[in-house]
C-alpha positions as CSV (number, residue, x, y, z in Angstrom):
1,X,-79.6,-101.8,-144.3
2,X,-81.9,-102.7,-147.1
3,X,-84.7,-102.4,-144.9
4,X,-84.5,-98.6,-145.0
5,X,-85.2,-98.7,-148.7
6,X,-88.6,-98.0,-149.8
7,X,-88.8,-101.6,-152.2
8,X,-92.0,-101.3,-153.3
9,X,-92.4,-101.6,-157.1
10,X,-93.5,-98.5,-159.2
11,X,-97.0,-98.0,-160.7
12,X,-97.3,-100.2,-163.6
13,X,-95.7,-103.5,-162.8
14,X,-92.1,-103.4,-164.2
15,X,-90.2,-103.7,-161.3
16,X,-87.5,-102.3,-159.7
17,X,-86.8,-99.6,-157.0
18,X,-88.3,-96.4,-155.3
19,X,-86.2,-94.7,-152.7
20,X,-87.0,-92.6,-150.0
21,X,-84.8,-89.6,-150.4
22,X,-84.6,-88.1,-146.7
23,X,-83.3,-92.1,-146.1
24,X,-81.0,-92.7,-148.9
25,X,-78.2,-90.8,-147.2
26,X,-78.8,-92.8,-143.6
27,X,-78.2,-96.1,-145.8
28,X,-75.4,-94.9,-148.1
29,X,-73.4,-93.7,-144.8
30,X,-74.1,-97.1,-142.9
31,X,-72.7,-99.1,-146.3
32,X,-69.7,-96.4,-146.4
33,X,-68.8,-97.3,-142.8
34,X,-69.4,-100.7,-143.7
35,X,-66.2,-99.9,-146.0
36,X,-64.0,-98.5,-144.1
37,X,-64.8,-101.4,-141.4
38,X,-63.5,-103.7,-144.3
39,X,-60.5,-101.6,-145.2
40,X,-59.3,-101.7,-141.4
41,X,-59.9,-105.7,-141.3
42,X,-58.1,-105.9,-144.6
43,X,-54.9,-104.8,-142.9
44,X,-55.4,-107.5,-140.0
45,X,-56.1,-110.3,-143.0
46,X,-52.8,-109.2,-144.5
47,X,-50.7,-110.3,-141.4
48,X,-53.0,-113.5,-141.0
49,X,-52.1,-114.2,-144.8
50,X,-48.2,-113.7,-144.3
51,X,-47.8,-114.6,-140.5
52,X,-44.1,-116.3,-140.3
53,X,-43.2,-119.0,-138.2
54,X,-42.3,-118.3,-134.8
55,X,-38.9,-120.7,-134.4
56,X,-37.3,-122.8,-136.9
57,X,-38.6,-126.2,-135.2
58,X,-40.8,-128.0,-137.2
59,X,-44.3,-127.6,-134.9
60,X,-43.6,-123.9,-135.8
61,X,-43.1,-124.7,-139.7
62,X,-46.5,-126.5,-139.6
63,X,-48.0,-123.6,-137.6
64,X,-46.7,-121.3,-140.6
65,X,-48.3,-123.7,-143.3
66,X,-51.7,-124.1,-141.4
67,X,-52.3,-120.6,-140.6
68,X,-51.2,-118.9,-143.6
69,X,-54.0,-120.4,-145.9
70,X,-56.6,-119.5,-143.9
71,X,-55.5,-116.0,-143.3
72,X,-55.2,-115.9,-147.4
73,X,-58.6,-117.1,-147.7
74,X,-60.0,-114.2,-145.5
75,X,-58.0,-111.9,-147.4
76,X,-59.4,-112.9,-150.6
77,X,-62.9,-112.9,-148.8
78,X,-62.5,-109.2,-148.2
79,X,-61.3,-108.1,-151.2
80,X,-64.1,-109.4,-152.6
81,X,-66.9,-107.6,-150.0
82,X,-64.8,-104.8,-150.6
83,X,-65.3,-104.5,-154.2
84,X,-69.1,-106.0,-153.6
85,X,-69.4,-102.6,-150.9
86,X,-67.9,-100.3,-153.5
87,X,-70.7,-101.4,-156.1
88,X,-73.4,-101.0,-153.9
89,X,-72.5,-97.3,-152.6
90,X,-72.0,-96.7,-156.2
91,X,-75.3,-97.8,-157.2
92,X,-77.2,-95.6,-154.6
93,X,-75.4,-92.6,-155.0
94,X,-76.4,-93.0,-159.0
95,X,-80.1,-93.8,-157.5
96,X,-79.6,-90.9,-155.6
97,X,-78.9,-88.1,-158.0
98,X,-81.6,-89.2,-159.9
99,X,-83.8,-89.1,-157.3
């Protein structure tokens, strides 16, 4: 997505960002569905992250205690692109209106 982001550095050396405002909207929309993509998965991470055992035997017990971790491991993985997603948009629509 980045790629569509005119990166060069500004006249005079000090870094940073230009943007190419008839693109900026194509990226911010791609990073907004990019969101929602996460907030559908988050539901699906939620079940992985509480999944109950199927019988009360013990090979379902230790299906329950091996599965549950790594379902709250994704969860927490999302949360975290989710926030990381949020920032980003954020950032570009302030780049935007000063554009």
């Amino acid at each position: 997505m980045a790629n569509e982001v005119n990166m060069s550095a500004p006249a005079g050396g000090g870094g940073g960002f230009t943007f190419d405002a008839d693109k900026i909207d194509a990226v911010i929309k791609k990073w907004q569905d990019l969101q929602a993509d996460l907030k559908r998965d988050y539901a699906d991470a939620n079940l992985m992250a509480n999944v109950k055992a199927p019988g009360k035997e013990f090979a379902s017990g230790d299906w329950e205690k091996l599965a549950n971790p790594s379902g709250k491991a994704f969860l927490e993985q999302n949360s975290k692109m989710q926030e990381y997603v949020k920032n980003y948009i954020d950032a570009l629509t302030a780049a935007k209106q000063k554009i």
